[in-house]
N, C-alpha and C positions, 0 to 999 in steps of 0.2 A: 446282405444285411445293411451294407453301409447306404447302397441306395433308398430302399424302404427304410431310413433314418432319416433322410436328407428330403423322400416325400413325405414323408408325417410332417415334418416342420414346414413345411410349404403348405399344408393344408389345414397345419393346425393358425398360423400365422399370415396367411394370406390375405385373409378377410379385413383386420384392422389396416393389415398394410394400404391394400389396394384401395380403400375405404380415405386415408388420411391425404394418398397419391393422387385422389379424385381434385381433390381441393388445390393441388397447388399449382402455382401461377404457370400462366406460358406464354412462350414469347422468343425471341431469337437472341441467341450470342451473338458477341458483334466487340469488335476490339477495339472499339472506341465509342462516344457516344453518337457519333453523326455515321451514318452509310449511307454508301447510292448507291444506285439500284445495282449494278455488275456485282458489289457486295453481298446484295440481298441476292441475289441468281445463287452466287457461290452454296452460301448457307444455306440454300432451298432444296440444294443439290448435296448439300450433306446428311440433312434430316433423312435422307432416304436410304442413309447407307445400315444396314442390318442390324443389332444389336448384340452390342460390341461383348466376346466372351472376358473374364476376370477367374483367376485363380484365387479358391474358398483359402488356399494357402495363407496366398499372402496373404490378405485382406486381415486375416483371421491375425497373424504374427506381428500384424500392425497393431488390432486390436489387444491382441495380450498385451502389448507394450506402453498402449496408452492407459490399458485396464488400470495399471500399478504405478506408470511416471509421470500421469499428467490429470489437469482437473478432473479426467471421467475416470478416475479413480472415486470420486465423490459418488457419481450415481451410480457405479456396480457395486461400490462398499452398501448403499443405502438398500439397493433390491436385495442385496446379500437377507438386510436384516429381516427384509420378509420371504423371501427366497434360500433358505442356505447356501444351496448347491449349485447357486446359477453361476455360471461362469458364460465368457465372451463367447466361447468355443461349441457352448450347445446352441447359439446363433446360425440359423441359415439368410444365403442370400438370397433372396426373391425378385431382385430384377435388375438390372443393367442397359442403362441407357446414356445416350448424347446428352450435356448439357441442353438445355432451351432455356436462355436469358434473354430478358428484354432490361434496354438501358431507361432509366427510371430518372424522374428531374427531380433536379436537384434538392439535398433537402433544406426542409425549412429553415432559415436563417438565424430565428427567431430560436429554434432548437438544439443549432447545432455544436455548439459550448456542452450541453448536458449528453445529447449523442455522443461526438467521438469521448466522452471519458467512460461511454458503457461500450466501446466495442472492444472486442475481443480482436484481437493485433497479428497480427501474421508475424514471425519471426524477422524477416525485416524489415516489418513496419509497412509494407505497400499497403496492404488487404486487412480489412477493419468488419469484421461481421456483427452485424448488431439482430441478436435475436430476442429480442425483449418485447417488441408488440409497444412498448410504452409511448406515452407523448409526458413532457416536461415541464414542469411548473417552477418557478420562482416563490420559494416561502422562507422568509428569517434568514433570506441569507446564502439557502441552500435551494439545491433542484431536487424535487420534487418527484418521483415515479407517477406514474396514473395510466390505467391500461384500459387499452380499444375491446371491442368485442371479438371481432377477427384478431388472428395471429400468423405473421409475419417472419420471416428471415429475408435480410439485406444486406449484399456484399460490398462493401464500397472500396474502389479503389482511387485511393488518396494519389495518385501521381495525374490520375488522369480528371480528379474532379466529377470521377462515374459513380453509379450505383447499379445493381443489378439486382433483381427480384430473385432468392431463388427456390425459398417455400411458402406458401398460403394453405391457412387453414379455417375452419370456421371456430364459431364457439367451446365446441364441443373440442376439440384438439388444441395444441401446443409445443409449443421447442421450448424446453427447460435451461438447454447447455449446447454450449458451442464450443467445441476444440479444436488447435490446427495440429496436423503429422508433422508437416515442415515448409515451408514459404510458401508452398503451392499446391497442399492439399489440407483437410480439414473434417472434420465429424459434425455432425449436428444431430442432437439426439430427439426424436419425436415422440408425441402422448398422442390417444385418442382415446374417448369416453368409446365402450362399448358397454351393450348391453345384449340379454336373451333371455327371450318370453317362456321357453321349455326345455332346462328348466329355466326359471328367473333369475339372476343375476347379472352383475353388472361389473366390470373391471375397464382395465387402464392395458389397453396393446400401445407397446410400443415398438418407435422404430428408430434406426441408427443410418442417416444418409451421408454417406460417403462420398467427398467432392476429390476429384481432382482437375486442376485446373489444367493442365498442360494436355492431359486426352483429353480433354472438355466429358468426362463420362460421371456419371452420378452412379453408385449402386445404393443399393435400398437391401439392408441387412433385418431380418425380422427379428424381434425382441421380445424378452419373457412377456406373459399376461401377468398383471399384479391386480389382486382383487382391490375395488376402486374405493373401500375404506381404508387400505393398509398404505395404498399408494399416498391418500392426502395425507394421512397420519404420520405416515413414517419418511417414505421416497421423497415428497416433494417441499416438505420443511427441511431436511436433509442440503437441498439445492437453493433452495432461499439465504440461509444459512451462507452456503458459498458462494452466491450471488452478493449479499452484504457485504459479503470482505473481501470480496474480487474490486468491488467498485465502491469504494467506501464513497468517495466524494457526492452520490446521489443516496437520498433516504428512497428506501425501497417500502 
């Protein structure tokens, strides 16, 4: 039973996944910004090691814990509204892999007074993720929001003066919210528009990718479908909302 539980949710949640997973960046980790070549051997030689197993356990006892102690308490309370019964725990995981970061230059200079005060800070301050997609304006005083067509997640680590790519997505998709577990690991929650012709309808799959930085491993958690009116209506002013007063200092 529990198997044929665990393949529904893979089949019913695969498709937006796999779909959002098309689009995101790649590229190589790398522990600093500069590497030579015996580095890049290493890493070439990593990419080929199998993919890595993770216990639906834990994953799952992290997520209850963030469900209720930390901002992603904001967007399970918000699908709750259109979901009653959703909870973290009818979540399946859909795929497990190696990090692949590429080191990114530096950012604009010009921006980055209104960047670090949108990134969301790792517990001791190293790791700065900014998943906003935005560019930064000067008006009366204050910065500005203004958003790209693509959307973006950047990991920057403030000791070393790095950044690192670690989701791209097109139009059609987005990262709402960004949480960390603890110094070195962190959630980042994914949207994408889907649609279907028979019958016709349209909704919001999302997805929850799970960093840890120390196995260098991503897992990719699949997320309720929210039909793609209830989602603008309800779920995504819900995160606006704690986007405003997470970062007061920029008008969103």
């Amino acid at each position: 039973m529990r198997r044929d539980k665990a393949r529904g949710i893979v089949l019913k949640y695969m498709l937006p996944t796999m779909l959002l997973w098309l689009f995101m960046a790649t590229g190589t980790w790398a522990i600093s910004c500069e590497r030579t070549a015996s580095q890049d051997q290493v890493l070439k030689e990593a990419e080929l090691d199998p993919v890595l197993s993770v216990s639906d356990r834990t994953v799952h006892e992290i997520l209850d814990s963030l469900a209720v102690h930390s901002d992603l308490s904001v967007w399970v309370s918000a699908v709750r509204e259109v979901i009653p019964d959703f909870s973290v725990r009818s979540m399946g995981i859909v795929g497990t892999s190696r990090l692949n970061l590429r080191a990114l230059p530096d950012a604009d200079p010009r921006y980055w007074e209104a960047t670090r005060l949108a990134l969301v800070y790792s517990p001791d301050g190293r790791w700065g993720i900014d998943f906003h997609s935005a560019f930064f304006t000067m008006e009366n005083g204050k910065w500005v929001a203004g958003w790209d067509a693509d959307t973006f997640v950047r990991l920057y680590d403030l000791t070393k003066n790095c950044s690192y790519r670690l989701l791209m997505s097109g139009p059609s998709g987005g990262f709402p919210q960004a949480v960390w577990v603890d110094r070195r690991r962190f959630v980042v929650v994914g949207s994408m528009l889907m649609t279907s012709q028979s019958p016709s309808r349209e909704w919001i799959g999302t997805t929850l990718y799970f960093f840890d930085l120390d196995r260098q491993v991503l897992i990719r958690i699949a997320g309720p479908e929210v039909p793609s009116t209830e989602y603008w209506d309800v779920v995504r002013p819900r995160l606006n909302v704690w986007r405003r007063a997470k970062f007061p200092e920029i008008k969103w």
